[in-house]
C-alpha positions in Angstrom: -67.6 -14.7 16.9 -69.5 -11.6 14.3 -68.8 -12.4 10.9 -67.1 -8.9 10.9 -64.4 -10.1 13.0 -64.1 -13.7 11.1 -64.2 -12.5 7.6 -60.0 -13.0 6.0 -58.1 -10.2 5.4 -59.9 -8.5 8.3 -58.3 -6.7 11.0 -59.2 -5.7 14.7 -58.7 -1.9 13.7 -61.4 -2.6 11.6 -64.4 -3.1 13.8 -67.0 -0.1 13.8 -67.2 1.7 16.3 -70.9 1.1 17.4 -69.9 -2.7 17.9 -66.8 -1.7 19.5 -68.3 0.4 21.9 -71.2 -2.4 22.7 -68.5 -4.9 23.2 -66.4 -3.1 26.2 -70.4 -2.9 27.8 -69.9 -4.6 31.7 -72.8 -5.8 33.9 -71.8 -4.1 36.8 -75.5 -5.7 38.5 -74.8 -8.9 38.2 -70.8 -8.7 39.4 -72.3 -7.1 42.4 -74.9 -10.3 43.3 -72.2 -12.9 42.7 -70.1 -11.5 45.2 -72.6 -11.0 47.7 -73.6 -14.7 47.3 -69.7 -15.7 48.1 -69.1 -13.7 50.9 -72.6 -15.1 52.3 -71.1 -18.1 51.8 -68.3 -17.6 54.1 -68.0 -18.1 58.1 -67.5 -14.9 59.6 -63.8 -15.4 60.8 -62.7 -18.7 58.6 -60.5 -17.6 55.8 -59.9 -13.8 57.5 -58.5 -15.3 60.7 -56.1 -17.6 58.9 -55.1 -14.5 57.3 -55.5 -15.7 53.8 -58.6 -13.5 52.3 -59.6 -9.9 53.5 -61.6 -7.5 52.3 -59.7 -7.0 49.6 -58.8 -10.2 48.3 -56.8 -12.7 49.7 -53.5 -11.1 51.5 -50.1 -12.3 51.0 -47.9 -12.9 53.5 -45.9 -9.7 54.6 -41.7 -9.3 55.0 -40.5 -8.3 57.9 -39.6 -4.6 58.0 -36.5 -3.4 57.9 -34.8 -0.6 59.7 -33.3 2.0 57.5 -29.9 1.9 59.6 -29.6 -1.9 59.4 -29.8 -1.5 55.1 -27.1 1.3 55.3 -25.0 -0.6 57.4 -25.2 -3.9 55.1 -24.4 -1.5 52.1 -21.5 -0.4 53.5 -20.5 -3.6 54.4 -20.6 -5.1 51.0 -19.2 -2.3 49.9 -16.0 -2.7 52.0 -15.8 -6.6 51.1 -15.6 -5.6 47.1 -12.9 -3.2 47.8 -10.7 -6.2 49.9 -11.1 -8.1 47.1 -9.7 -6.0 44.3 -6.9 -4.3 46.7 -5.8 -8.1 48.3 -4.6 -9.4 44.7 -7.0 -11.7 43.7 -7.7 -10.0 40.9 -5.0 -8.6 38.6 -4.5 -4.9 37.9 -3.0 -3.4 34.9 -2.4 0.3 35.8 0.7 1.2 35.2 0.6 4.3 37.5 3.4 4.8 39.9 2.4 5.5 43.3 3.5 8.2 45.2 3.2 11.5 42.9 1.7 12.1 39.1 2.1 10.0 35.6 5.3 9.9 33.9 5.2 11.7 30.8 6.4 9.9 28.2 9.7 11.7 26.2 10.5 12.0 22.4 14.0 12.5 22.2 14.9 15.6 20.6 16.2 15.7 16.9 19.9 15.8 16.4 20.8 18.9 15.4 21.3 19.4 11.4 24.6 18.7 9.3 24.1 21.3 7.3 25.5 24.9 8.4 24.8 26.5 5.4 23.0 27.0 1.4 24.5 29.1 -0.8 22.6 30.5 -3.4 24.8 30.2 -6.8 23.4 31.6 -9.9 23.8 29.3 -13.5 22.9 25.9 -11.9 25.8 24.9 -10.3 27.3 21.2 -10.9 31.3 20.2 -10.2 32.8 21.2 -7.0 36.7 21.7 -6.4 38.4 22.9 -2.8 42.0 25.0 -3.1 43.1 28.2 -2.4 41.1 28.8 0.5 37.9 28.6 -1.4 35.0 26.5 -3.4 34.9 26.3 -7.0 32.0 25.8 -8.7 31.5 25.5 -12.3 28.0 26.5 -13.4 25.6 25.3 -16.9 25.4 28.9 -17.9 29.6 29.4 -18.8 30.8 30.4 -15.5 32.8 29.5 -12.7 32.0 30.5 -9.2 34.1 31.5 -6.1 32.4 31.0 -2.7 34.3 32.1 0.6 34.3 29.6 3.5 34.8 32.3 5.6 31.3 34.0 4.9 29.1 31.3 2.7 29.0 33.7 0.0 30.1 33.8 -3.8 32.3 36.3 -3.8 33.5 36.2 -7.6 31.8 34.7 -11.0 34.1 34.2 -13.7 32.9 33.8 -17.3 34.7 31.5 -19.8 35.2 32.7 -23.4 33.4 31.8 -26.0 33.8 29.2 -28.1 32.8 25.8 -25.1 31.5 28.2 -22.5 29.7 25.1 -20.5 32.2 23.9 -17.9 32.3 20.1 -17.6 34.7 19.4 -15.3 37.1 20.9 -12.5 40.3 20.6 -10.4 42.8 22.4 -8.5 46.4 22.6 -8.8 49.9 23.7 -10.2 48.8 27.1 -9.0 46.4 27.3 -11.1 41.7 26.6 -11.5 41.5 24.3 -14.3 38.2 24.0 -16.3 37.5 21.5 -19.2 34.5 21.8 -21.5 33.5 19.6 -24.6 34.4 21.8 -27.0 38.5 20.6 -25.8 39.6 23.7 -24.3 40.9 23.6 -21.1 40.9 26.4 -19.2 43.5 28.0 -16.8 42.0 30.5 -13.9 44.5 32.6 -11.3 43.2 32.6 -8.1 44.7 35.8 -7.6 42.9 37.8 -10.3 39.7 35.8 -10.5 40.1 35.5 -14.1 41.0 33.3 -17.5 44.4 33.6 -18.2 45.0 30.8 -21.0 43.5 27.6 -22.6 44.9 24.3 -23.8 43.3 23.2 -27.1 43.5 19.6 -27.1 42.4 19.4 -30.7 39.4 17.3 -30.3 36.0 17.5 -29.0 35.8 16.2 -25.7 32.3 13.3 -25.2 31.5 13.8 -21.7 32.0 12.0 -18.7 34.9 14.3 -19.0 37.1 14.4 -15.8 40.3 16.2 -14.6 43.6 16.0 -12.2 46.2 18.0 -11.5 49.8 17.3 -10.6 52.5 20.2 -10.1 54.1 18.9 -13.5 51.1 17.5 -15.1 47.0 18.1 -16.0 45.2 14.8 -17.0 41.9 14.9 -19.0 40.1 11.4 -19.3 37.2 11.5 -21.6 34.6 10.0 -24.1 33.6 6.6 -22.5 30.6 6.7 -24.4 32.3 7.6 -28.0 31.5 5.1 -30.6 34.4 2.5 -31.3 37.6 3.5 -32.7 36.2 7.3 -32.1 40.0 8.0 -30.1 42.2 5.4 -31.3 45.3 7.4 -30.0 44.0 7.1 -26.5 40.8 8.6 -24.5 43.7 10.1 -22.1 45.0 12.9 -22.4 48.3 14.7 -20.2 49.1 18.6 -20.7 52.3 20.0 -19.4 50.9 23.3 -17.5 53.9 25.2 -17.6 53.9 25.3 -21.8 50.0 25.1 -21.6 50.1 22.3 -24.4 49.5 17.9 -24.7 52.4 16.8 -23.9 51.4 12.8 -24.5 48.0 11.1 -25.3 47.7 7.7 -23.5 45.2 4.5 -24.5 44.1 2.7 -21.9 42.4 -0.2 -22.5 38.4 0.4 -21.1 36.6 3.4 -21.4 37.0 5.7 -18.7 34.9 7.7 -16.7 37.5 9.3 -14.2 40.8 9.8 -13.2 43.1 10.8 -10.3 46.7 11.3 -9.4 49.4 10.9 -6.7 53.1 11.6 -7.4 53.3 7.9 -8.2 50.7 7.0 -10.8 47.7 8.6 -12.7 44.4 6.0 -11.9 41.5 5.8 -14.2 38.4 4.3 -13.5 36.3 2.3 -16.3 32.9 1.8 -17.6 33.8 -2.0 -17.6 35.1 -2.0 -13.5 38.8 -2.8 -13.8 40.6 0.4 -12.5 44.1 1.2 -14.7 47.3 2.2 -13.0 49.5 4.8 -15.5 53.0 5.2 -15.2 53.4 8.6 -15.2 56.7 8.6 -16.4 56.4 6.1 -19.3 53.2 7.5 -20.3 51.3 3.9 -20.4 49.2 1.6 -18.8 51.2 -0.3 -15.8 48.5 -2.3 -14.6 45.1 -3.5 -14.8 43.3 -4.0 -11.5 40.1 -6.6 -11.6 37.9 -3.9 -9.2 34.4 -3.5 -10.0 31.7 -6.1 -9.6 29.8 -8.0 -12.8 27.2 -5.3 -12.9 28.3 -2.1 -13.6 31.7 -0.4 -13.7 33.6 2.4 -11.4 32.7 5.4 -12.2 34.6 8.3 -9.2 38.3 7.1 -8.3 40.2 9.4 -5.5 43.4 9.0 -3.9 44.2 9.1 0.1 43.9 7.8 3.2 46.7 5.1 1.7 44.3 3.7 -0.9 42.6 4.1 -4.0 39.2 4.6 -3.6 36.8 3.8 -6.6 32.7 3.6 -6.2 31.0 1.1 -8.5 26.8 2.5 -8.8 26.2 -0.8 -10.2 27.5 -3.2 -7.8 26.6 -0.9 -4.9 30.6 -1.4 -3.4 32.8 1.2 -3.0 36.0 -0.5 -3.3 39.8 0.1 -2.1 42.9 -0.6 -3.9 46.3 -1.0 -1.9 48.9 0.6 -4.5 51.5 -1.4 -3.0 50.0 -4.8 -4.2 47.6 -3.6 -6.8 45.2 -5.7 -5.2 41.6 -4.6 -4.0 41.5 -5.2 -0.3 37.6 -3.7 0.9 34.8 -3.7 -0.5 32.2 -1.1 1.7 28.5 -1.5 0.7 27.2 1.8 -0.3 23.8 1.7 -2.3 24.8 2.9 -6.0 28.0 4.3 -5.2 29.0 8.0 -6.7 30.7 10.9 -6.2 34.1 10.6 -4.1 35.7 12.8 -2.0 38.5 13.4 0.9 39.1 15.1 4.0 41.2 14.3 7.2 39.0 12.1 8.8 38.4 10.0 5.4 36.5 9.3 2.5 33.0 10.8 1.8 30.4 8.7 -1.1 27.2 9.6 -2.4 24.9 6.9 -2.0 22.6 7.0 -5.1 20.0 4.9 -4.4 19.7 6.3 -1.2 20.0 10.4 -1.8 22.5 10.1 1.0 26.0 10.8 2.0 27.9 8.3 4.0 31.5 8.4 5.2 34.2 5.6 5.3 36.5 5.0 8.2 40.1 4.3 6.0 41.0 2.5 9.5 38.3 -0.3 9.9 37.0 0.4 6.1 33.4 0.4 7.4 30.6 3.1 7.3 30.6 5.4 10.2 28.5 8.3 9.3 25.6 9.1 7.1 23.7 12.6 6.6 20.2 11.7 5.3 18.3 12.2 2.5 15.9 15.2 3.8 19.6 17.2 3.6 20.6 16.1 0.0 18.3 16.8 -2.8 19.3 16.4 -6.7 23.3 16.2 -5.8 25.5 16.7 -8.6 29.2 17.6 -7.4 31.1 16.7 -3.9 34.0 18.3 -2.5 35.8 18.6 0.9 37.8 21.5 2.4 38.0 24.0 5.2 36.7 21.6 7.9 33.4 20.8 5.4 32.1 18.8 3.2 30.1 20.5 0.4 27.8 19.3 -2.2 26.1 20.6 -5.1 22.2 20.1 -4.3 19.7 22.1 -7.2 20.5 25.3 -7.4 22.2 25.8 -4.1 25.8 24.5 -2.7 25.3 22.8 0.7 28.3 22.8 3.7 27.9 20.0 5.9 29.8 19.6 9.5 31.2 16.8 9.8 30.7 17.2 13.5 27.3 17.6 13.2 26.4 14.3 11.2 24.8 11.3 12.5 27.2 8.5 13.5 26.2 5.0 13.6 25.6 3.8 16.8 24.9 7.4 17.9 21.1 7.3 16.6 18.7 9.1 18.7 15.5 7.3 18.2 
């Protein structure tokens, strides 16, 4: 081999092209004697008759030819035998296609239609609800108290309240009369009729909120100041008026600090930070009983009366509870995810679930959850209510009527 060619690191590319050319030289002379000699060498007939060399070489042996009407008809023949074998069931098919006519499309079932009929716009940032008189009261952070007509979803009246305590804390209807409490301890009396203020109750201290109200034909109750320091009230955190002479008539101590209260021609109930709910004899003025109700994690905080029970929501325990006034005894406990807000209609009791952003309704019968309107419907709820074949919430700056007909009943769910 050139020492070009064996020197490392060299490489074929390398070669110059003089010596490249040189080496790609062929004696065509001498190829043409040797095979002159061979086939000199050969008996005329030996190898060529046997059929093994030729001019050309030697010659293979050749394959019989085939006509072009015997290969189509063996294609179609195999052809046929694949098809058997997938349409005979030897091999397993996963279409899913019915025979006979097109796919099935598949069908979302349609969305229920929504609870909520209507959204009121209500200037002042609406909070507390009330239902009487054929309409929706609504108190509002900026002083006022609106009117809306279930007849037309509109406000049809604001009312301002006099200064001094112009920010409404809570509402309720009754003794023929709108009444309005705000911290400053005025309580406020509103006729329906004339859409205005037409007297105050001083109760001659400030009033720490929660602050809640209910209202009797012969008697207004104001529970307040759960949160006031110790010893803040020592004659008693409620608080009875007699709306006829517009004046407190009795101040009552209960024993917890309460967050609510409601009435029946029986007995006043309050409902405590520490759970126990406290029956009042509303003729003695005191504390009658005290029923064990809420669970060891938080206390009732919404107490409403109907349906034969006394209904109290506990946020911290998740329960919303009933009380049987006959026994004083608490006979249900209905889950409801931070329990709040309480109201009635005639088909039963309505709860705020907290944790949830959802409003559920009790069946008094079976004392089980039957309906819930979900959370996309409810946003930033403050105040509940029921009347006029609705349920209607406070939700931002708008109040919200629900159907009750329209609401999603368990076991009813569409997908």
């Amino acid at each position: 081999m050139p020492d070009w060619y064996r020197r490392p690191g060299h490489r074929p590319t390398d070669v110059p092209p003089q010596r490249l050319a040189r080496s790609r030289r062929v004696d065509f002379t001498a190829t043409r004697r040797a095979a002159a000699r061979t086939r000199a060498a050969i008996p005329v007939g030996g190898l060529a008759q046997a059929g093994q060399v030729g001019d050309h070489g030697p010659e293979m042996p050749r394959s019989p030819r085939v006509p072009p009407a015997a290969l189509v008809a063996g294609l179609l023949l195999a052809a046929l035998i694949a098809v058997g074998q997938f349409t005979s069931g030897s091999l397993p098919s996963t279409s899913t296609r019915p025979t006979g006519g097109p796919p099935a499309k598949p069908t979302t079932p349609p969305d229920p239609p929504s609870p909520v009929v209507a959204r009121i716009d209500v200037p002042g940032n609406p909070q507390r609800l009330a239902f009487g008189f054929g309409a929706v009261w609504v108190t509002n952070s900026n002083g006022t108290v609106s009117r809306i007509d279930p007849g037309s979803d509109r406000v049809v009246a604001t009312i301002p309240l006099p200064r001094p305590g112009r920010r409404p804390e809570a509402i309720a209807i009754g003794a023929g009369m709108v009444w309005v409490a705000a911290s400053t301890g005025m309580v406020w009396r509103i006729d329906p009729a004339r859409n205005q203020v037409v007297g105050k109750v001083d109760t001659g201290r400030l009033l720490y909120k929660p602050i809640s109200l209910a209202v009797q034909d012969d008697a207004v109750w104001v529970v307040c100041c759960a949160n006031a320091a110790p010893g803040r009230h020592p004659d008693g955190k409620l608080i009875r008026i007699d709306p006829v002479g517009g004046r407190v008539a009795a101040r009552i101590a209960v024993r917890g600090d309460p967050f609510a209260v409601a009435a029946d021609p029986q007995s006043v109930w309050v409902a405590t930070a520490q759970g126990p709910a406290e029956r009042v004899d509303r003729v003695a003025n005191r504390v009658a009983a005290v029923i064990p109700a809420g669970g060891p994690l938080g206390g009732t905080q919404a107490v409403a009366v109907g349906h034969g029970g006394v209904w109290l929501a506990d946020p911290g325990d998740s329960v919303v509870l009933r009380i049987d006034p006959a026994t004083n005894r608490t006979v249900a406990r209905i889950p409801v995810a931070g329990a709040h807000h309480l109201a009635m209609d005639e088909a039963g009791v309505w709860a705020v679930s907290g944790y949830e952003a959802a409003l559920v309704q009790v069946d008094p019968a079976s004392n089980r959850l039957v309906a819930t309107v979900p959370v996309r419907y409810l946003r930033d709820l403050k105040g509940l209510t029921a009347g006029a074949g609705s349920v209607w919430a406070t939700t931002g700056t708008t109040v919200t009527r629900i159907d009750p007909a329209r609401v999603t009943r368990h076991g009813d769910e569409t997908g």
